[in-house]
NUVO-676899 format. One record per residue (C-alpha): residue in three letters; x, y, z. Coordinates in steps of 0.5 Angstrom, whole numbers, padded with zeros to 4 digits, always signed. Layout:
<nodes>
ALAXYZ;...
</nodes>
This chain:
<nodes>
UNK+0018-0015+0051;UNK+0018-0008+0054;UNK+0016-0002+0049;UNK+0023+0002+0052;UNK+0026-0005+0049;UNK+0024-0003+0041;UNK+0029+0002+0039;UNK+0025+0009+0035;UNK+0018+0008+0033;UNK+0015+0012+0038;UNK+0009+0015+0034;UNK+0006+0007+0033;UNK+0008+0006+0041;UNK+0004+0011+0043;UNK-0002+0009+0038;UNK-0002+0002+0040;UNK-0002+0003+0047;UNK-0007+0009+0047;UNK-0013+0004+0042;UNK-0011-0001+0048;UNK-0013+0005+0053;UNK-0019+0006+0049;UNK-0021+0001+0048;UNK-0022+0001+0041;UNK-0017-0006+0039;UNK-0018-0008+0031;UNK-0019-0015+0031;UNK-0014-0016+0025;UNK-0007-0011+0024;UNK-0003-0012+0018;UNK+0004-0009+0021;UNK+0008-0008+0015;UNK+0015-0005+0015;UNK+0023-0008+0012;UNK+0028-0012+0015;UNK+0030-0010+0022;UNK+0026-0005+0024;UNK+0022-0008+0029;UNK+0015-0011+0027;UNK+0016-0017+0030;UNK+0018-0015+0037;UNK+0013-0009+0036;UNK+0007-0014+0035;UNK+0009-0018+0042;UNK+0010-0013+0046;UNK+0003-0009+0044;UNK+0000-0017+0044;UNK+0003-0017+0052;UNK+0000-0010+0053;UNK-0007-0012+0052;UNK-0007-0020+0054;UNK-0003-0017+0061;UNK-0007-0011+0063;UNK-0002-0007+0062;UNK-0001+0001+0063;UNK+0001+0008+0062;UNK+0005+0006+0055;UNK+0009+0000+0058;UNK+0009-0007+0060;UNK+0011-0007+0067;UNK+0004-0005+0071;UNK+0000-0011+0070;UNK-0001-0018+0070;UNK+0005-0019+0074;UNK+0005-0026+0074;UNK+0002-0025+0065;UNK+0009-0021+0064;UNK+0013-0027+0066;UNK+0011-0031+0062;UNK+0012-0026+0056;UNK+0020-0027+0057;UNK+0019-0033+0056;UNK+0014-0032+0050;UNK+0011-0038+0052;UNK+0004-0035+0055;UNK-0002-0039+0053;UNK-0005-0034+0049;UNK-0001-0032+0045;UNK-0001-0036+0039;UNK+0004-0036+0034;UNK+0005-0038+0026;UNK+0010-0037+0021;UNK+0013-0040+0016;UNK+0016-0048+0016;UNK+0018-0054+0012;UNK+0020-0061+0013;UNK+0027-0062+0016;UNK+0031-0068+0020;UNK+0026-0068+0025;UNK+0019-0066+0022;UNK+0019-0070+0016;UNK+0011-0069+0014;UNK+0005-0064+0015;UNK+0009-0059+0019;UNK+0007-0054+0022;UNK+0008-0048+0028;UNK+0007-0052+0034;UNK+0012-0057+0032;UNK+0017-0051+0032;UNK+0016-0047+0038;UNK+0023-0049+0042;UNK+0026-0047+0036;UNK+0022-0041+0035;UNK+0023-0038+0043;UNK+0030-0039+0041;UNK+0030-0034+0036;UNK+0026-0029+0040;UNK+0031-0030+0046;UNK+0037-0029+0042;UNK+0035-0024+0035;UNK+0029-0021+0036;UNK+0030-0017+0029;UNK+0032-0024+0025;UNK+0030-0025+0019;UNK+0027-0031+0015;UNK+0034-0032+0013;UNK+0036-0033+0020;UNK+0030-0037+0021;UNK+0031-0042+0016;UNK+0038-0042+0019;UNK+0035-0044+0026;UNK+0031-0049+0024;UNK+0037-0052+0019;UNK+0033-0051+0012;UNK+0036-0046+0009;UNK+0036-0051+0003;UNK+0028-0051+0002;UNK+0023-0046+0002;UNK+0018-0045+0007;UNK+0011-0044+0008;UNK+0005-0043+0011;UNK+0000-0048+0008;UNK-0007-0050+0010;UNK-0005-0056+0015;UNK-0003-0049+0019;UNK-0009-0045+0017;UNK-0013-0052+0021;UNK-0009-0051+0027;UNK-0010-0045+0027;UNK-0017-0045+0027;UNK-0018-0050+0032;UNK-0014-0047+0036;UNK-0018-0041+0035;UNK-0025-0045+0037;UNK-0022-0046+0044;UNK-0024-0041+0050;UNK-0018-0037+0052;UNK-0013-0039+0058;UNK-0014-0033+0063;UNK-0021-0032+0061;UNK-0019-0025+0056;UNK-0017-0023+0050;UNK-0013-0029+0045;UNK-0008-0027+0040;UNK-0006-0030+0034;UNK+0001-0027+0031;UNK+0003-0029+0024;UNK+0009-0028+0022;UNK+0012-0026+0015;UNK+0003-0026+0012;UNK+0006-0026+0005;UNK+0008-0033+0005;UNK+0001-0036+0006;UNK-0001-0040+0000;UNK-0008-0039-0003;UNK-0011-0045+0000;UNK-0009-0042+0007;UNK-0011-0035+0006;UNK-0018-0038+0003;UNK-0018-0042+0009;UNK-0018-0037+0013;UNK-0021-0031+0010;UNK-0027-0032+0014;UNK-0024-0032+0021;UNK-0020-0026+0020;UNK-0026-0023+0017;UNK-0031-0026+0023;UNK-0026-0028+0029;UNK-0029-0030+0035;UNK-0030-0026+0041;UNK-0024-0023+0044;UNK-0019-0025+0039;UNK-0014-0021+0035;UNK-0011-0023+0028;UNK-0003-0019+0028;UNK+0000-0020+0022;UNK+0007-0018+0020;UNK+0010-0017+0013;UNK+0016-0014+0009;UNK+0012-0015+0002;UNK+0005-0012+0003;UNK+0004-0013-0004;UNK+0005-0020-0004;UNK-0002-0020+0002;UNK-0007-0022-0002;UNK-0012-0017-0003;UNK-0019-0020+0000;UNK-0013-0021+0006;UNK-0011-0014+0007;UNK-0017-0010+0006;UNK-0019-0014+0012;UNK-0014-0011+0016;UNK-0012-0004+0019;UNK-0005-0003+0017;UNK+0001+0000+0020;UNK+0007+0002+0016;UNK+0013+0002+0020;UNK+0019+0006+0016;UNK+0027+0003+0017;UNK+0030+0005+0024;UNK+0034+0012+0023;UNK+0042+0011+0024;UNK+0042+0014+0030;UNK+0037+0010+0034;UNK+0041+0004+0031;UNK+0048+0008+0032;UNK+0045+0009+0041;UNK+0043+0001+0041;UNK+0050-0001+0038;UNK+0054+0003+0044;UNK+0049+0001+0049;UNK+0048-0007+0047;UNK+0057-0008+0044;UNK+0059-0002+0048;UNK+0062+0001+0042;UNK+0066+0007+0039;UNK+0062+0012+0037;UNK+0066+0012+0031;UNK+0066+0005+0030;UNK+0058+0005+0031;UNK+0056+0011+0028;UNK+0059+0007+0021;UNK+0056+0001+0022;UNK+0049+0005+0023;UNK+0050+0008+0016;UNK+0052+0001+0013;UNK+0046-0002+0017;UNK+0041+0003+0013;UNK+0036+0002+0017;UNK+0035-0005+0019;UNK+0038-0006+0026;UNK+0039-0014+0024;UNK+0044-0012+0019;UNK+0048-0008+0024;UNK+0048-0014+0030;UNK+0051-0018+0024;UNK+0056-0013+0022;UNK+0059-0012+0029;UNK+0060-0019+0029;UNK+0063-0019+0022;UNK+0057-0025+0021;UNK+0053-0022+0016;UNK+0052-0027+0009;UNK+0054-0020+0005;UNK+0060-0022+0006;UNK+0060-0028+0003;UNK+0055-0025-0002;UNK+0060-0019-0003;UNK+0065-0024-0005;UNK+0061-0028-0010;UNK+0059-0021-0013;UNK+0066-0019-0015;UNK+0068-0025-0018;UNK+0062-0025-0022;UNK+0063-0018-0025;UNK+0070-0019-0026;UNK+0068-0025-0031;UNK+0062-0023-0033;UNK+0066-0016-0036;UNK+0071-0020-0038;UNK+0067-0025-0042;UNK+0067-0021-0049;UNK+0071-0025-0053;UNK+0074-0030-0048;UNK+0072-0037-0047;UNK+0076-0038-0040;UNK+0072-0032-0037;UNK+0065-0036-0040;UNK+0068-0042-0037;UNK+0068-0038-0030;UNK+0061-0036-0030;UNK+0059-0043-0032;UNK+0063-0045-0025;UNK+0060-0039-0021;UNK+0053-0041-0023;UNK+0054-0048-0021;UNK+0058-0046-0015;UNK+0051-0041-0014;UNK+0046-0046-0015;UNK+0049-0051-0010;UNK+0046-0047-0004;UNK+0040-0046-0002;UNK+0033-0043-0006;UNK+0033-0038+0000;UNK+0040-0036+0000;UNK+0040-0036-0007;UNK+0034-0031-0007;UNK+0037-0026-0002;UNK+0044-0026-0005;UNK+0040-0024-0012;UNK+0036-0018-0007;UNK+0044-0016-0005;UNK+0045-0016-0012;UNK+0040-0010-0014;UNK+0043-0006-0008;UNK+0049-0006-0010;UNK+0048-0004-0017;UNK+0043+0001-0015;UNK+0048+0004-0010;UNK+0053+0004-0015;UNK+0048+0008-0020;UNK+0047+0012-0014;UNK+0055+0014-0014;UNK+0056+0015-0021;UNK+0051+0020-0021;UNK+0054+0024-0015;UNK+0048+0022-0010;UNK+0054+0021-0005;UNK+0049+0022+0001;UNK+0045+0016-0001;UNK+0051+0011-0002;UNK+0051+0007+0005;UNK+0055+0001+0002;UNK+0063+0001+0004;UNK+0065-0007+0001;UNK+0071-0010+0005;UNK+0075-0013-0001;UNK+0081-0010-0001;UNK+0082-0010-0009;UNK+0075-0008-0010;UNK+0072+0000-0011;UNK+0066+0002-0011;UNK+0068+0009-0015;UNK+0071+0005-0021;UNK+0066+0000-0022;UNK+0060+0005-0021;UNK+0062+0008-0029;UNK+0059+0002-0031;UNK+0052+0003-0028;UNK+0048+0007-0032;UNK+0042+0009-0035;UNK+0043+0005-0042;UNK+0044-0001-0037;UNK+0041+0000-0031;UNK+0033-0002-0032;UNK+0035-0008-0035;UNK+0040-0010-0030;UNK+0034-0010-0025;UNK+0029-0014-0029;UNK+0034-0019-0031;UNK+0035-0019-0023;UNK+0028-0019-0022;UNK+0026-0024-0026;UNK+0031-0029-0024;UNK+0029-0028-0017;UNK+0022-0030-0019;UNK+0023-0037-0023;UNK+0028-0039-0017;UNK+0022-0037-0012;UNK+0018-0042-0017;UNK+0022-0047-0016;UNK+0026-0046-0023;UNK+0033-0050-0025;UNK+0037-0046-0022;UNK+0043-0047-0025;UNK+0040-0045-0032;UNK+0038-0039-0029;UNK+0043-0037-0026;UNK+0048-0039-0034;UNK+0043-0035-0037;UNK+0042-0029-0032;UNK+0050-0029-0032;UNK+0051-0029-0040;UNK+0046-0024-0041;UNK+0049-0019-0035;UNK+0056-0019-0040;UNK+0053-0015-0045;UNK+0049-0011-0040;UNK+0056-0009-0036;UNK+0060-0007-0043;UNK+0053-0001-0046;UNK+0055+0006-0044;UNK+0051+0012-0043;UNK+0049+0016-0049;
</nodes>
C-alpha cells in the first residue's frame, strides 16, 4: 500500500513516516477518524513503512521482496483482528484467521469499506459481529512467537470499538507491555466506545473527513468522471470516500434506506387520526426488523442525517446540506419545515435510543412500532 495511494491526510503521512525515520515508533496507536477517510489503508501502509525498511516518505525503497507481500497483505508480520461472527462455514469460536481469504478480498477490492461492507462480505449481515476473548488468546499467542523476518511485528486491530470487556481486559497488559518489537495499531470510528484503561494506553491520532476535492480528484482519476458529475457526488459523499464509490456505482444502501425513510414519514404524518396510515407503520417496522441488526442500526444512523439536514435547510444553513434524495416525489424543502427546534432533540433521542436497544439485542419489532408512534406526534409540533 503506497502513501500517494491514500488520498489527503498529508500531515498524518508526514508524521508517521518522520516517528518511523527517528526512530521514535510508539508501541501502541489508536487511529480514530469516521467512515471512509482512510484510517485503514493509513495503518497498513505506515505498517509496510516500518516492517519493510522503507524510506524518503514512501513504500517503495525498501525491502523489495517485503513490499510484494504488502500487495497481497499477506506479509508474515503483520497481523490482523477485526470484527467476526459465526457464518455457514464458521460455525463455532471464530476468530480473524478463519477470515483471511475474506478479508484480503476486501482490501483488494474496498479499502475504505466499512463494517457494513464487511458483514456483507463474509455473508453476516443479519448478526452482529465482535471481537471476543477466543481473538484476544490468538492474538496473544500469536504475539509470543518470534517475528518471520526478524524485525518489527505488527498487530492491527480494526474497528477496536467492538472489543467486548473480556477481550479488552485480556489484553490490557500486552498492549500495555508488549513484547519487543511489536506494534499495537488500532482503528476506531467511535473513540468513546474505546474503553478508557485501552485508550490511555495508546497515542491517538485523529484523522478529519477527506475535503470534496480530494474526493472529487480521486473519482475522475479512478471512474474518469465529469468534473460536474464528480464534483456532486463529492458534496454528497461528505467526506467519506466509501460513500462516494458507492454512489457512482448507484450502489449505495442510501437508497434503499431513502426509500424506506419517505414511506416512513409519510405514514408517521398521516397517522394523526388515521387508522390505514397506523397499519402502514405496523407494516414498515415488521418490513424493518426482517433485515439484519446491522443494517437495521446504519438505516437508523441515516436517519439522524437526514433530519439534521432537514433542520440545517429549514434554518437556511444551505452551505451545510450535502443530501440531494433521488426520489422524484420527495423535496427536501418541503419536508424541512417540519424539523425544527420543538422536535428536533427528541427526534434524536428517540433515535438514538433505539439504536442502542437494537445494539443490545432488543425486539426489534417492538422498537421500531414504538420509535414510529411516537415520531407521529413528533413530526406534527411546531416551532414557537
Amino acid at each position: 500500500m503506497l502513501f500517494s495511494e491514500i488520498l489527503g491526510q498529508d500531515h498524518i503521512k508526514n508524521h508517521l513516516t518522520q516517528s518511523v525515520e527517528n526512530g521514535r515508533i510508539p508501541h501502541a496507536q489508536l487511529f480514530v477518524g469516521p467512515e471512509g477517510c482512510g484510517t485503514l489503508p493509513m495503518a497498513i501502509a505506515y505498517a509496510q513503512y516500518i516492517l519493510c525498511n522503507n524510506k524518503n516518505g514512501e513504500n517503495t525503497e525498501g525491502n523489495n521482496s517485503c513490499n510484494l507481500k504488502f500487495n497481497t497483505f499477506s506479509h508474515p508480520d503483520l497481523h490482523f483482528a477485526f470484527p467476526v461472527t459465526t457464518n455457514d462455514k464458521i460455525k463455532s469460536k471464530p476468530v480473524s484467521n478463519l477470515f483471511l481469504e475474506d478479508w484480503q478480498q476486501l482490501l483488494t477490492q474496498q479499502p475504505y469499506g466499512n463494517l457494513f461492507d464487511w458483514y456483507k462480505q463474509i455473508g453476516v449481515d443479519n448478526k452482529q459481529g465482535q471481537i471476543g476473548v477466543d481473538e484476544a488468546q490468538a492474538i496473544v499467542k500469536t504475539l509470543s512467537l518470534k517475528s518471520y523476518e526478524g524485525g518489527y511485528k505488527v498487530m492491527l486491530i480494526w474497528m477496536a470499538e467492538k472489543m467486548n470487556i473480556a477481550c479488552a481486559n485480556k489484553l490490557l497488559k500486552l498492549i500495555e507491555e508488549p513484547p519487543d518489537k511489536t506494534v499495537f495499531l488500532l482503528i476506531t470510528e467511535d473513540e468513546e466506545q474505546i474503553i478508557s484503561t485501552i485508550s490511555s494506553r495508546c497515542q491517538v491520532l485523529h484523522f478529519p473527513p477527506l475535503p470534496g476535492d480530494e474526493i472529487k480528484k480521486a473519482l475522475i482519476k479512478k471512474y474518469s468522471l465529469e468534473v460536474s458529475i464528480a464534483t456532486k457526488i463529492a458534496h454528497q459523499a461528505n467526506g467519506n470516500y466509501n460513500k462516494a464509490c458507492d454512489l457512482v456505482y448507484q450502489d449505495s444502501e442510501d437508497l434503499q434506506f431513502e426509500t424506506w425513510f419517505i414511506f416512513w414519514i409519510r405514514s408517521a404524518f398521516k397517522a394523526k387520526g388515521n387508522k390505514t396510515a397506523i397499519h402502514d407503520l405496523m407494516s414498515w417496522s415488521e418490513e424493518i426488523a426482517k433485515t439484519g441488526r446491522e443494517t437495521q442500526k446504519q438505516f437508523l444512523h441515516f436517519c439522524l442525517d437526514f433530519f439534521r439536514q432537514a433542520l440545517l435547510l429549514n434554518y437556511n444553513a444551505n452551505e451545510l446540506v450535502y443530501f440531494e434524495p433521488k426520489s422524484k416525489n420527495f423535496k427536501l424543502n418541503n419536508f424541512a419545515p417540519f424539523v425544527n427546534d420543538r422536535n428536533i432533540i427528541e427526534i434524536n433521542e428517540e433515535l438514538q435510543d433505539a439504536i442502542y436497544h437494537i445494539e443490545r439485542n432488543g425486539n426489534s419489532k417492538i422498537i421500531l412500532t414504538d420509535l414510529s408512534i411516537k415520531l407521529t406526534r413528533l413530526l406534527h409540533k411546531k416551532t414557537a
